[in-house]
C-alpha positions in Angstrom: 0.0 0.0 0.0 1.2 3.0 -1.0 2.6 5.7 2.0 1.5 9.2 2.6 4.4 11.4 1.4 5.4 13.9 4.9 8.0 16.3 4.4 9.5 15.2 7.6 12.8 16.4 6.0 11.6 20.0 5.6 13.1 22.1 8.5 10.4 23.5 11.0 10.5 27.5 11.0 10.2 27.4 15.4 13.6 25.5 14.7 15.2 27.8 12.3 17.5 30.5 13.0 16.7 33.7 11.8 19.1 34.3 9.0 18.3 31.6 7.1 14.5 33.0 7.4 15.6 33.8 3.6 15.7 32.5 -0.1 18.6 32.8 -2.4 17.5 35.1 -4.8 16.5 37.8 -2.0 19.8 37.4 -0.5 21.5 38.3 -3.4 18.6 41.0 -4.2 19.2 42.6 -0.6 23.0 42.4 -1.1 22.7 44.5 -3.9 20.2 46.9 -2.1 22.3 47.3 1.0 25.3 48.0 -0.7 23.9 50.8 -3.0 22.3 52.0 -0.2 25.9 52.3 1.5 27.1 54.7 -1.6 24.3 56.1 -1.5 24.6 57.8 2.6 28.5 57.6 1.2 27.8 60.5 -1.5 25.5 62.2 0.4 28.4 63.3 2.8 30.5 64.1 0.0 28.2 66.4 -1.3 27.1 67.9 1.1 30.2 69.6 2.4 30.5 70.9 -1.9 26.3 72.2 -1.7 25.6 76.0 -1.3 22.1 76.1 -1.2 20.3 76.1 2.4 17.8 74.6 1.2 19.2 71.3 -0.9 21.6 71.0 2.0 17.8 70.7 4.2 16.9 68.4 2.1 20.2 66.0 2.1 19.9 66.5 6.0 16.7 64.6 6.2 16.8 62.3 3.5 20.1 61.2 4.8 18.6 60.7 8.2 15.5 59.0 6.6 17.5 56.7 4.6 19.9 55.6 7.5 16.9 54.6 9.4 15.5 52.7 7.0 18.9 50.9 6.0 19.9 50.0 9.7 15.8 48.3 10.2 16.2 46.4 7.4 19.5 44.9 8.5 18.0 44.5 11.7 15.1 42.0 9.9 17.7 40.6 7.9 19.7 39.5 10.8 16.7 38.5 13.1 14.3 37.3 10.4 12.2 39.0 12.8 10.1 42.5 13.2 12.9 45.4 13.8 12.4 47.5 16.9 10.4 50.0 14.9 8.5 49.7 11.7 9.1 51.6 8.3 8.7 55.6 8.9 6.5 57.5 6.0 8.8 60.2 4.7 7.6 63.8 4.3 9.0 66.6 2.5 9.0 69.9 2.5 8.1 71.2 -0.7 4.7 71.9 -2.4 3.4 69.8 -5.1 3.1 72.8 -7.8 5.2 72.3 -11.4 7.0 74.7 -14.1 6.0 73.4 -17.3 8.0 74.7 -20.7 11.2 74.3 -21.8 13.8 77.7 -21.6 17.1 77.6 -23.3 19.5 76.3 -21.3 23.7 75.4 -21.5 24.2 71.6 -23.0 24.8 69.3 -20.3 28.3 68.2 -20.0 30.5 66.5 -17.2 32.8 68.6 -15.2 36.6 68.9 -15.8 37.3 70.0 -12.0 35.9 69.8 -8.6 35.4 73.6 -8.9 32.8 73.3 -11.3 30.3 70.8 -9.1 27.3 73.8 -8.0 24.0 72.7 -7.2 22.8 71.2 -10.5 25.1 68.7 -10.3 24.3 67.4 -6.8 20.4 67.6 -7.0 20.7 66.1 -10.9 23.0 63.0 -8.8 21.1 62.8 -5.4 17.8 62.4 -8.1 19.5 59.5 -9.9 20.7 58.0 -7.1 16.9 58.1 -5.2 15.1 56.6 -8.3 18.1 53.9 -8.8 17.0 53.2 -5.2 13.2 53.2 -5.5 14.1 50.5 -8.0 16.1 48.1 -6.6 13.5 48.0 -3.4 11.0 47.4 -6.0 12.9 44.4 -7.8 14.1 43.0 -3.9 10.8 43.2 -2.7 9.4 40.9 -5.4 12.1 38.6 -5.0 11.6 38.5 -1.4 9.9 35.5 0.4 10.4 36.4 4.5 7.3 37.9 5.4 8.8 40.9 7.6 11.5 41.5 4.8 9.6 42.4 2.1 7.0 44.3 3.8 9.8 46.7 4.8 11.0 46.9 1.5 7.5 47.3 0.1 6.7 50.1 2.6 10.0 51.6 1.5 9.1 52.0 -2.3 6.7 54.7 -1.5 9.3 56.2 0.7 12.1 56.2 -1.9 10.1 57.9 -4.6 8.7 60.6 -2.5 12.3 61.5 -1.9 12.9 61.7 -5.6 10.2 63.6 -6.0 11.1 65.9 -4.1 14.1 66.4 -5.4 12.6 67.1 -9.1 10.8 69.9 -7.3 13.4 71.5 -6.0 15.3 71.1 -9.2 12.4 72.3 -11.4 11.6 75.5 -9.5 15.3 76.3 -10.4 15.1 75.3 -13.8 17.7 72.5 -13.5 15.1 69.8 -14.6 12.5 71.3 -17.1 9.1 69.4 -18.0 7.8 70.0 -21.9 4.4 69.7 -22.7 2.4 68.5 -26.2 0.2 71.3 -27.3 -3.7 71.4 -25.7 -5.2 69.3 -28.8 -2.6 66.7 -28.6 -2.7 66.4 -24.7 -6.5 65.9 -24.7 -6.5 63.1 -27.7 -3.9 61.4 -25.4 -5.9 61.5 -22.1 -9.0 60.8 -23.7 -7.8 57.6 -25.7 -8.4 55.4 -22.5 -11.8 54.6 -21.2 -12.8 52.8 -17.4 -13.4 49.2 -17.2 -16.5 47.4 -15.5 -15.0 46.6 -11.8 -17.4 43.7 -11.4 -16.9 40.1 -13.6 -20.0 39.0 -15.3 -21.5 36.2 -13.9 -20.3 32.7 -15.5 -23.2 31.5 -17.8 -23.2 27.8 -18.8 -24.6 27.1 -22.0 -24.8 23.8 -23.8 -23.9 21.8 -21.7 -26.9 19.7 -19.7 -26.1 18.9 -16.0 -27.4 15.0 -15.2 -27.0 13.2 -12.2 
């Protein structure tokens, strides 16, 4: 007769410690993660000691703060498997939501050829690249994730990440460093109106031709 098949061999999660409370593609997904993360706090204090502006150095301040926090939690759940003494923050900036639309003429974008020429531009146009860059790889680790307290940090951190890079467009485009072009009114309404809602409910199955017998 044949047996029931048990997984007796499959480990018991009371009996496992919590750093193998992981899969093998998150590890090498949070790897990854963690170690931009790392460059990322790394050029913030570079730049920071080159920024002029009061207010992008504000800015660096509390998204450095923000992001430290967030790195040293999720090595804490990495390490524990477990809940980290506090849970994900919600970050909140400072500026308002309103946008400069149009395109000025502007210099052609170039890289520098000294320190000396690394203003303001430069650092919001890198701390921008670096927060989006960021924002993805949380996205791509999250998905790949399997521990439970892991990925909802990571999840919760997606919001988080792109906030901070939008708020760094806004700074950028009130200056002018980062300008938003628009199609013309026709074209911009043709494109809107192109898409249509959907019905949120299913229609109900219907069976037909087919006669039930019992």
């Amino acid at each position: 007769m044949e047996q029931p098949i048990h997984q007796n061999n499959a480990p018991s999660m009371q009996n496992i410690p919590g750093q193998m409370y992981h899969g093998g593609h998150e590890l090498f997904e949070i790897h990854e993660l963690l170690s931009n993360t790392i460059s990322l706090l790394d050029q913030y204090m570079i730049l920071r000691q080159l920024a002029k502006d009061p207010e992008l150095v504000d800015i660096m301040n509390r998204q450095y703060q923000f992001v430290s926090d967030s790195y040293n939690i999720t090595v804490e759940a990495l390490k524990t498997g477990n809940k980290p003494s506090h849970p994900t923050q919600t970050y909140m900036m400072k500026q308002d939501h309103s946008t400069v639309y149009g395109i000025k003429p502007s210099n052609p974008a170039k890289a520098v050829q000294s320190v000396t020429e690394i203003n303001d531009q430069k650092i919001s146009t890198q701390m921008l690249q670096m927060m989006k860059s960021a924002a993805f790889l949380h996205t791509i680790a999250a998905s790949e994730t399997v521990n439970p307290v892991l990925r909802r940090i990571l999840a919760d951190n997606v919001p988080n990440y792109l906030e901070m890079a939008y708020e760094i467009f806004l700074y950028q485009n009130k200056r002018g460093y980062y300008q938003v072009p628009q199609f013309d009114r026709q074209t911009t309404e043709t494109t809107v109106n192109r898409f249509a809602p959907v019905q949120t409910n299913l229609p109900q199955n219907q069976v037909t031709g087919y006669n039930q017998t019992h």
